[in-house]
C-alpha positions as CSV (number, residue, x, y, z in Angstrom):
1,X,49.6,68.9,213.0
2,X,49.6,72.8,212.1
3,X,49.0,74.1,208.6
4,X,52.5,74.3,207.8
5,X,53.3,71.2,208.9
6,X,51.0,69.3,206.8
7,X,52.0,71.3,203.6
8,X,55.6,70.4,204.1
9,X,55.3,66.8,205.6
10,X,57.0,64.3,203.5
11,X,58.5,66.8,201.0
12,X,62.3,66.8,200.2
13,X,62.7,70.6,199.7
14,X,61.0,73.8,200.2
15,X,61.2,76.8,198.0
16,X,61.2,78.9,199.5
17,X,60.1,78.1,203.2
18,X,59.7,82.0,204.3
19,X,57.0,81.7,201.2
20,X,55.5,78.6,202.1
21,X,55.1,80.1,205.7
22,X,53.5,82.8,205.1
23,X,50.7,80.6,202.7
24,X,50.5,78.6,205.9
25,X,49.2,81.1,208.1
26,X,45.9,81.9,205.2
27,X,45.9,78.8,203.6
28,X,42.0,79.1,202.4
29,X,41.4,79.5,198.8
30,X,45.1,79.4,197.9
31,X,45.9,77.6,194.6
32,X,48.1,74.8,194.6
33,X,49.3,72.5,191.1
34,X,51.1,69.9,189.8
35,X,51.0,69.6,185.8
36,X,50.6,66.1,184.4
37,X,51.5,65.0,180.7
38,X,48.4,62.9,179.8
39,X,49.7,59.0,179.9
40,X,47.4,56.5,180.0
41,X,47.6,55.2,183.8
42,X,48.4,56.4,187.2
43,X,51.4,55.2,188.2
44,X,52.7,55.1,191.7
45,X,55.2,58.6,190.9
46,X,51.3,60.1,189.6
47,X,49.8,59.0,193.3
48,X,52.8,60.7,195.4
49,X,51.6,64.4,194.1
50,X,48.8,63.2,194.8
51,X,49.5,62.4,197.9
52,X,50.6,65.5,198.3
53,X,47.8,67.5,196.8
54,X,45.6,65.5,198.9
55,X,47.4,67.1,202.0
56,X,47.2,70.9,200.7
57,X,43.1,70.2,200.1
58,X,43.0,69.2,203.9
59,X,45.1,72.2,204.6
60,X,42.5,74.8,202.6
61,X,43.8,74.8,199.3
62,X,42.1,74.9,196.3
63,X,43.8,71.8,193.6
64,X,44.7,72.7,189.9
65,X,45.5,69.5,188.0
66,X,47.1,70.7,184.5
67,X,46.6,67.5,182.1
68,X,49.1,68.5,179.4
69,X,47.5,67.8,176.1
70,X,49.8,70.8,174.3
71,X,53.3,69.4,176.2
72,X,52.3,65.8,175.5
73,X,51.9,66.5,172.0
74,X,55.2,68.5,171.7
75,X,56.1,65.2,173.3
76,X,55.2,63.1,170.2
77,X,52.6,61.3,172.2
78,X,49.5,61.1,169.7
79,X,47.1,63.3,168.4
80,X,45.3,66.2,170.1
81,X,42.5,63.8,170.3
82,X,44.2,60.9,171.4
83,X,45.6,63.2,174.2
84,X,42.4,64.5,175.6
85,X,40.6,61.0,175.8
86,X,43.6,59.7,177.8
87,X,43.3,62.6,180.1
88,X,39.6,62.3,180.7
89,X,40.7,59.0,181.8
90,X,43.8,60.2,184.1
91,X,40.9,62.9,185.2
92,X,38.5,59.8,186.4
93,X,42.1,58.1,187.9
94,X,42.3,61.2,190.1
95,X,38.8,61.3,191.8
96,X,38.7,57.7,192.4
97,X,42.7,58.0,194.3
98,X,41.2,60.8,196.6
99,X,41.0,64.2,195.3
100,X,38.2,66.3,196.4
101,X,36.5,67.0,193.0
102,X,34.8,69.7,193.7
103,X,38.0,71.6,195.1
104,X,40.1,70.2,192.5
105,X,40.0,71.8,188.6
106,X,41.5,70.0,185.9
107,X,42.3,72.0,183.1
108,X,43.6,70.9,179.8
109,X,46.8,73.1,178.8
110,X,45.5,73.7,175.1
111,X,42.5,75.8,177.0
112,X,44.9,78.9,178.1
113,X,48.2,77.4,176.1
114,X,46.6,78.4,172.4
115,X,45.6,81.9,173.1
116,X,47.9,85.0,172.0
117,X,49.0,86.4,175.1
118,X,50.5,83.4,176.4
119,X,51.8,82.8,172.7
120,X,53.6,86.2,173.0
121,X,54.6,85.8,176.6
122,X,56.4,82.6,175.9
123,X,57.8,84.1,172.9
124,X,59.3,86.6,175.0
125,X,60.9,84.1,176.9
126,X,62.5,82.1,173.7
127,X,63.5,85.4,172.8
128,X,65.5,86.1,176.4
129,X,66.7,82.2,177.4
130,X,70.0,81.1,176.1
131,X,69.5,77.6,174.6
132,X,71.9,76.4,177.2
133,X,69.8,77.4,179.9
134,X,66.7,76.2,178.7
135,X,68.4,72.5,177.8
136,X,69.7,72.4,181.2
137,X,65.7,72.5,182.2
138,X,65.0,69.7,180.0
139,X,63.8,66.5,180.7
140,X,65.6,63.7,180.2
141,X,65.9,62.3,176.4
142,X,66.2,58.7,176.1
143,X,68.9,56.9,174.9
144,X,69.0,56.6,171.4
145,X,66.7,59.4,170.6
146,X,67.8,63.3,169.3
147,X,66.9,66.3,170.9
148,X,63.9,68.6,169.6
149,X,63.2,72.0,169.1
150,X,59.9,71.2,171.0
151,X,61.7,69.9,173.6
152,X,63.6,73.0,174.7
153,X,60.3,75.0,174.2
154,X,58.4,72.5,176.8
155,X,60.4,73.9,179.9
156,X,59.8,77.1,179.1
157,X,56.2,76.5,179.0
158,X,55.9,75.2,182.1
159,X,57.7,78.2,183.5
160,X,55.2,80.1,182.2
161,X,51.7,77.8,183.4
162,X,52.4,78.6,186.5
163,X,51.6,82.6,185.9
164,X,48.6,81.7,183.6
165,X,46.9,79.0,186.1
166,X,47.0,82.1,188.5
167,X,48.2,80.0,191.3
168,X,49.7,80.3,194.8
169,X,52.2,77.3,194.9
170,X,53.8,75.0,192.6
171,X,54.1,71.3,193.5
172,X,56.5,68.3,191.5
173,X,58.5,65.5,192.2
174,X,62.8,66.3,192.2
175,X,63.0,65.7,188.6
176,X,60.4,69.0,188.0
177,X,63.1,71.4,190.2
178,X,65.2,72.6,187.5
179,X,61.7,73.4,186.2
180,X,60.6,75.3,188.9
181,X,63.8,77.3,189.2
182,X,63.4,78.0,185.7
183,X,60.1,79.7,186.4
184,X,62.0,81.5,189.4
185,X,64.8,83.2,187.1
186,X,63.2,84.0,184.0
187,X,59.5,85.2,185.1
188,X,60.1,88.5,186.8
189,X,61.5,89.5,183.9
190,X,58.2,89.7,182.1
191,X,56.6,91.7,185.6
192,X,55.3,88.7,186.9
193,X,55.9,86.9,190.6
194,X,57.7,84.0,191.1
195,X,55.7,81.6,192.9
196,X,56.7,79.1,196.0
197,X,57.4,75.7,195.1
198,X,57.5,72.1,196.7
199,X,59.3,69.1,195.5
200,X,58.5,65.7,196.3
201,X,60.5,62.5,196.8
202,X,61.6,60.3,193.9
203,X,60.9,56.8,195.2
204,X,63.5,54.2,194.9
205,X,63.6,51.3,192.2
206,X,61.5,48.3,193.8
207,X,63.9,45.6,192.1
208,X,67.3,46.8,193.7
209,X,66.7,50.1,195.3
210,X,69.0,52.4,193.0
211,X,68.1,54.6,190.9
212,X,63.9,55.8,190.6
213,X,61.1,53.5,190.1
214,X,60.2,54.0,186.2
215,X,58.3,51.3,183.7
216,X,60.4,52.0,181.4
217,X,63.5,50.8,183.5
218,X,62.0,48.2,186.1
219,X,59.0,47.6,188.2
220,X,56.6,50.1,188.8
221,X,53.2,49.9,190.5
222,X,50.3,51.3,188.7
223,X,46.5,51.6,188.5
224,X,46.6,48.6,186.1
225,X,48.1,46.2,188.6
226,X,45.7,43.3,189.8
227,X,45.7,42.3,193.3
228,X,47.8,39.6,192.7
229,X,50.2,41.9,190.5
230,X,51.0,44.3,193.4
231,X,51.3,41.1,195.7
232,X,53.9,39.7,193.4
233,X,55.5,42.9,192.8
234,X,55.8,43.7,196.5
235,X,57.1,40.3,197.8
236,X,59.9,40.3,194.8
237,X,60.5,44.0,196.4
238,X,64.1,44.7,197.5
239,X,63.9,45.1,201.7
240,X,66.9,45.6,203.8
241,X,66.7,45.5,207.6
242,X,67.7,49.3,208.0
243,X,66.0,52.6,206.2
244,X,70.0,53.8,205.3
245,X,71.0,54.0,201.9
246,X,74.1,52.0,201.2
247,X,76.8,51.5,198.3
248,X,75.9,48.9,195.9
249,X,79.7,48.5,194.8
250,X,79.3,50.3,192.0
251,X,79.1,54.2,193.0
252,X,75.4,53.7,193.3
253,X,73.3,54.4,196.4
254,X,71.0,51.4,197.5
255,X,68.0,52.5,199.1
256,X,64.8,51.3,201.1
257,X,61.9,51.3,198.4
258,X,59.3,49.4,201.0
259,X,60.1,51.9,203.2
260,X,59.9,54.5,201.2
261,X,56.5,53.4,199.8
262,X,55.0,53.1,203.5
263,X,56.3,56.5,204.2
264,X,54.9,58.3,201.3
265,X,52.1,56.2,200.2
266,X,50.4,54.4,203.1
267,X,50.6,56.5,206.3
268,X,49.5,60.3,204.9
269,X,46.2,58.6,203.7
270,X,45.9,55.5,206.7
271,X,45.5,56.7,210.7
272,X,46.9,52.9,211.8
273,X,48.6,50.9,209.7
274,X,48.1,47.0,211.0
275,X,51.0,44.5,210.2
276,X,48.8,40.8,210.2
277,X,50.6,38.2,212.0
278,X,50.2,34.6,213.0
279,X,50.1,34.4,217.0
280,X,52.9,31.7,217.1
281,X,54.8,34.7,215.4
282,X,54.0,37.3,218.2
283,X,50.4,38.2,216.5
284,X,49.6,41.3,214.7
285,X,51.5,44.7,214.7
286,X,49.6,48.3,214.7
287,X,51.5,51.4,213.7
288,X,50.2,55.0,214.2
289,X,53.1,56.3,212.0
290,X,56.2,55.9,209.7
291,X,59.1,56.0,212.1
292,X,57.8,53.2,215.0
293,X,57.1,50.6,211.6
294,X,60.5,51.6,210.4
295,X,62.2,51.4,213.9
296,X,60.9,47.8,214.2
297,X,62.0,46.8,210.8
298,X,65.5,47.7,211.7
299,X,65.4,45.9,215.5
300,X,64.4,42.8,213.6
301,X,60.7,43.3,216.0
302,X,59.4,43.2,212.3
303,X,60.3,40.7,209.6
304,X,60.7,42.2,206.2
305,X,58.1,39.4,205.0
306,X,55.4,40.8,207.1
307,X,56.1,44.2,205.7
308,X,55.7,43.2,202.1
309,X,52.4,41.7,202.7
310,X,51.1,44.6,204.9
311,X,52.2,46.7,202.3
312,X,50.9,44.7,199.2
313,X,47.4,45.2,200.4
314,X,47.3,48.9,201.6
315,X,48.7,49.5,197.9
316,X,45.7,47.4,196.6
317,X,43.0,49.5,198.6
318,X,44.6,52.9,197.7
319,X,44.8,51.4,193.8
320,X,41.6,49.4,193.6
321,X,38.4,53.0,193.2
322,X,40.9,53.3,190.0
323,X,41.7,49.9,188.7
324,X,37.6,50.1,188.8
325,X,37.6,52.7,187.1
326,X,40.0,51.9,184.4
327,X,37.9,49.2,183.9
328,X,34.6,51.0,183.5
329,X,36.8,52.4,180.1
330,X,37.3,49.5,178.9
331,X,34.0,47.9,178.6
């Protein structure tokens, strides 16, 4: 696998891949990020940029992990305090999942955020974004609650992160795009370069498989899960013979989360993924990648069963350095 390939593998879109190319061919001591509000406990969206990052380290890139403290507490979520002990934790999270610590620096957004010439810069860009544009880079609000002012300042930030982190590429899952192009549009107008970006999958809701995996509308899988959590969590999984989206008869598309998981989660960080049989059921499968696993799943050579529970306990190795870890905290 050739530099480029491994940047790009398992990404759903490349901006701008001419860019991305040309970081390929002198990848060493490039800077590559992903910006994380500070929230507690990895969860399984948290470990796909990682994933990710992961990749771009092996590739020769130096890591930039942003722990938000300033956009989490635009984001109502606690104290400046409160903030920075839940990222120290996240910080710990990320070691144990994989990250190469001493390629990786986490910085804390109220470190560069506070100071007056990123105060003026962003400013400038309050000053030269129509509200419309700048709500249509929002993240979602939840139902029931009322748009903020801080909230349309929060994209405009992170269009502006990128400059001051001094970095080389920007990585985030699909829902951080309209982010990303925000940075695109609006910071060449204050002389600086837009920067390359990569967007990662959004993986599909483990109960039905529509919609995004998200605690805060079904089952997710996190850091906090017990071996027996993931286990129950997998098996209840939704598993169709087939890796194809389909309807769900109402307008929705139905997707493959176990699959999706395997593809994203399990086979960048496993070589050989082993599928543990009884004998009187044909004995154990071994994979060396995504596609033969999901080309057996569909043929019926593998039972969706067996998938779960292969599945189940990769997720529990890749999840277990930071449930330790977690629970270090808590003593």
């Amino acid at each position: 696998m050739d530099a480029y390939e491994r940047i790009t593998r398992n990404v759903s879109e490349v901006v701008t891949e001419e860019e991305v190319r040309a970081l390929a061919e002198d990848p060493e001591g490039r800077r590559a990020y992903v910006g994380y509000e500070p929230s507690g406990v990895l969860h399984i969206g948290h470990m796909l940029t990682a994933n990710k990052l992961i990749d771009l380290q092996e590739a020769g890139f130096e890591i930039v992990v942003l722990l938000a403290d300033v956009h989490a507490y635009l984001n109502d979520k606690g104290t400046f305090e409160e903030i920075r002990e839940t990222a120290e934790r996240m910080k710990a999270q990320f070691v144990a999942y994989g990250l190469e610590e001493e390629h990786t620096e986490f910085v804390l957004g109220s470190e560069f955020q506070l100071d007056e010439d990123y105060a003026l810069d962003l400013h400038q860009l309050e000053l030269s974004t129509t509200l419309n544009r700048a709500q249509r880079a929002m993240a979602e609000i939840q139902g029931g609650d009322t748009a903020k002012v801080s909230h349309v300042v929060y994209p405009l930030m992170q269009a502006l992160d990128v400059e001051y982190l001094d970095l080389d590429l920007a990585v985030g899952g699909m829902d951080q795009r309209k982010v990303h192009m925000l940075h695109r549009e609006v910071v060449p107008d204050l002389g600086y370069d837009a920067r390359p970006c990569l967007h990662t999958p959004i993986i599909a809701n483990l109960d039905d498989g529509v919609g995004k995996m998200s605690s805060s509308t079904g089952v997710t899988i996190s850091m906090e899960d017990s071996t027996e959590s993931i286990e129950e969590k997998v098996n209840a999984a939704y598993c169709p013979p087939t890796r194809d989206p389909d309807p769900d008869g109402e307008g929705n598309e139905r997707r493959n989360p176990v699959l999706e998981i395997f593809q994203h989660h399990v086979f960048p960080r496993f070589e050989t993924v082993v599928v543990e049989r009884p004998e009187q059921y044909g004995g154990d499968l071994e994979y060396d990648d995504y596609e033969a696993l999901a080309a057996d799943l569909e043929s019926g050579e593998l039972h969706p069963a067996d998938a779960k529970g292969a599945l189940a306990r990769y997720l529990d190795e890749l999840v277990a350095p930071g449930r330790a870890v977690l629970a270090e905290y808590d003593e």
